[in-house]
Phi, psi and omega in degrees: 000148167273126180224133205259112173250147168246142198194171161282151180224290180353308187245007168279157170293145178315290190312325201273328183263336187262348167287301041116283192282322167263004169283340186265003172279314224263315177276008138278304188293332140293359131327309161125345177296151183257116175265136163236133200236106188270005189275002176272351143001290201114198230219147180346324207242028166255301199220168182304158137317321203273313178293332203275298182300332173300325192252011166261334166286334185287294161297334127339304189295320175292354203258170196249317172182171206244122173267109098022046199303195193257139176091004168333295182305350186264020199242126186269012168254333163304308172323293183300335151341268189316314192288305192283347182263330150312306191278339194274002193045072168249149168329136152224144192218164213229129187264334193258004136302288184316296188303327144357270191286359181280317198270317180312291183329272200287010154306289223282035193217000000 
């Protein structure tokens, strides 16, 4: 599967959404999955919102399915991200379900 993560960026510092995104590159692609990462775009203080969601939805469209970080919900480009990958019947999956069930695995082990 192609999988598309979302997240917050916008109001975060550059180190913090970009460790954020590639630990969630790194856990799809261990997965067996083609991780698409829109935060290599470039960084707030380059271009508009507006410019970032335009070349970020394209590369939505293209995916199989929407990886979900954690804090998703304060992020309005996730949503909408999430709300159209919802409408497209694409997969959604959830970084604070993996890490759950990641924590569950090793009690029981």
């Amino acid at each position: 599967m192609k999988v598309y993560i979302s997240g917050m960026i916008t109001s975060l510092k550059h180190d913090q959404y970009r460790k954020a995104f590639k630990n969630a590159v790194k856990y799809v692609e261990e997965q067996g999955h083609e991780a698409v990462d829109p935060s290599v775009l470039g960084t707030p203080e380059q271009h508009s919102w507006n410019y970032y969601m335009r070349k970020a939805i394209p590369q939505l469209c293209e995916c199989d399915a929407i990886y979900m970080l954690e804090g998703y919900g304060n992020s309005r480009g996730a949503l909408i991200e999430k709300n159209l990958a919802e409408q497209l019947d694409m997969v959604v999956m959830y970084e604070s379900i993996e890490k759950l069930k990641d924590e569950t695995e090793l009690l029981n082990d």
